[in-house]
C-alpha positions as CSV (number, residue, x, y, z in Angstrom):
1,X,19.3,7.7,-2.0
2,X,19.2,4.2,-1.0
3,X,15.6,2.4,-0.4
4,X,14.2,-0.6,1.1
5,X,10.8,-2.3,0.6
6,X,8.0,-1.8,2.9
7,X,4.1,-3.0,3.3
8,X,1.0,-1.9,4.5
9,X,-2.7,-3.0,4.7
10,X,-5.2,-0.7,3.4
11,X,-8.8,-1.2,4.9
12,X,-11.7,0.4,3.1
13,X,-12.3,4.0,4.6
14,X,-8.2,3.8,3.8
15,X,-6.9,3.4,7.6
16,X,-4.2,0.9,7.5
17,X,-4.1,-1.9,9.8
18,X,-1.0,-3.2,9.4
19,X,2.2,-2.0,8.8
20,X,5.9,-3.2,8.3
21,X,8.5,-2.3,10.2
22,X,9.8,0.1,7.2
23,X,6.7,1.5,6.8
24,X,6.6,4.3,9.9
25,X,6.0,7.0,7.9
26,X,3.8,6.3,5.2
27,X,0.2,7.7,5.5
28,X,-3.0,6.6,3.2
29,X,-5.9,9.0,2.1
30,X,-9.4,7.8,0.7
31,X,-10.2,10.7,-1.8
32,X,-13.1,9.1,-3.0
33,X,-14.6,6.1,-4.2
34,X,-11.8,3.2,-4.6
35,X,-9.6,5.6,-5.0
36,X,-6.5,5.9,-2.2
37,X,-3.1,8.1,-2.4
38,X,-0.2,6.4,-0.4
39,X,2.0,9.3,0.9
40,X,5.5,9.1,1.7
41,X,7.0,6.1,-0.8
42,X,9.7,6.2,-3.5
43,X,7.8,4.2,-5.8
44,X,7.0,0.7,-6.6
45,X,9.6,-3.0,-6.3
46,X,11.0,-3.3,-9.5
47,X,10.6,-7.0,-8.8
48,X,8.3,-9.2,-6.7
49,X,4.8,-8.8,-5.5
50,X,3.1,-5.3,-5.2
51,X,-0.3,-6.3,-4.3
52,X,-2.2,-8.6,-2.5
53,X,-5.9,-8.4,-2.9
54,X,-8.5,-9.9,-1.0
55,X,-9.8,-13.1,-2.4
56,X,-13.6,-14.6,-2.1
57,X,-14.6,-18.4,-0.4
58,X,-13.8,-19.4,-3.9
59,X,-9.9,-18.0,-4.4
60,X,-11.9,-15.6,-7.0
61,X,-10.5,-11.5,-6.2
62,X,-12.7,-9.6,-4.8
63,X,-11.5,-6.3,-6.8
64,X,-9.3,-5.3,-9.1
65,X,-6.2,-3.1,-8.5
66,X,-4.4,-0.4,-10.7
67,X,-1.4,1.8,-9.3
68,X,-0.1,5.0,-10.8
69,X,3.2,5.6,-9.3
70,X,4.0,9.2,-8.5
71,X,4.0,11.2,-5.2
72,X,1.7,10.2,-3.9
73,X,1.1,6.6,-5.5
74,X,-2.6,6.5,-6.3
75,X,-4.1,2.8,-6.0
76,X,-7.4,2.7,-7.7
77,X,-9.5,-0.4,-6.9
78,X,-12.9,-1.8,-8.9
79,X,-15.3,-4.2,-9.3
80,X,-16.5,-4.9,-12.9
81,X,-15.0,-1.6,-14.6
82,X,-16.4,0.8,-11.6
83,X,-14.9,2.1,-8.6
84,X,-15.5,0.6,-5.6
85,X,-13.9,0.3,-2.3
86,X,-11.7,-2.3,-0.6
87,X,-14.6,-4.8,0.8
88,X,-15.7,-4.4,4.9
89,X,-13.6,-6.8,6.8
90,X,-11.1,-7.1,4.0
91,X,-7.4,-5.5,3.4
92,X,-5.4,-4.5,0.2
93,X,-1.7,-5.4,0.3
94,X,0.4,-3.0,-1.1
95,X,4.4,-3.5,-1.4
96,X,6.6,-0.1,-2.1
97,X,10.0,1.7,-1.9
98,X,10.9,4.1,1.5
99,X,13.7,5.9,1.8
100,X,16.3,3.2,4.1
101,X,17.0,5.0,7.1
102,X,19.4,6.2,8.7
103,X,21.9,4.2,10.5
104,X,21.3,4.4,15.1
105,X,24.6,6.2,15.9
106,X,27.1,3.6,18.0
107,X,26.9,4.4,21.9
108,X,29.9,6.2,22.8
109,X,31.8,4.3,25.9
């Protein structure tokens, strides 16, 4: 199966407000406390970024990040060693694989 990279923005109650073009599919579930299952991915880039996070006045992050890959990918996110949620009014990049799709059949003439 080939796959191409995609990217979404996860708020804090885990709705997404942005996604890439790749990225139709792919759903996000807030199970609890920092905690947030992507739905629908391959897995992680081998190379190049896989997560933005949101960064203070300062450049400082806000949180820390830590991805399991599996299906779903579980992205845990904390502050100081304890779960917390992605803060109001800020997003968490993440970068992942998708199945490619499928190639729009030629228009017969």
């Amino acid at each position: 199966m080939s796959t191409v990279n995609a990217a979404i923005n996860i708020a804090g109650d885990g709705s997404i407000e942005y996604r890439s073009a790749h990225a139709g599919d792919i759903t996000v579930t807030r199970t609890g406390s920092g905690v947030y299952e992507i739905h629908g991915a391959t897995g992680m880039p081998a190379s190049g970024w896989r997560t933005s996070v949101p960064r203070g006045d300062g450049g400082e992050p806000l949180i820390d990040v830590q991805i399991t890959e599996g299906d779903p990918i579980t992205v845990a996110t904390s502050i100081d060693s304890s779960p917390a949620d992605i803060p109001s009014g800020r997003v968490l990049s993440v970068r992942f694989r998708v199945p490619e799709p499928e190639p729009e059949p030629a228009p017969e003439i």
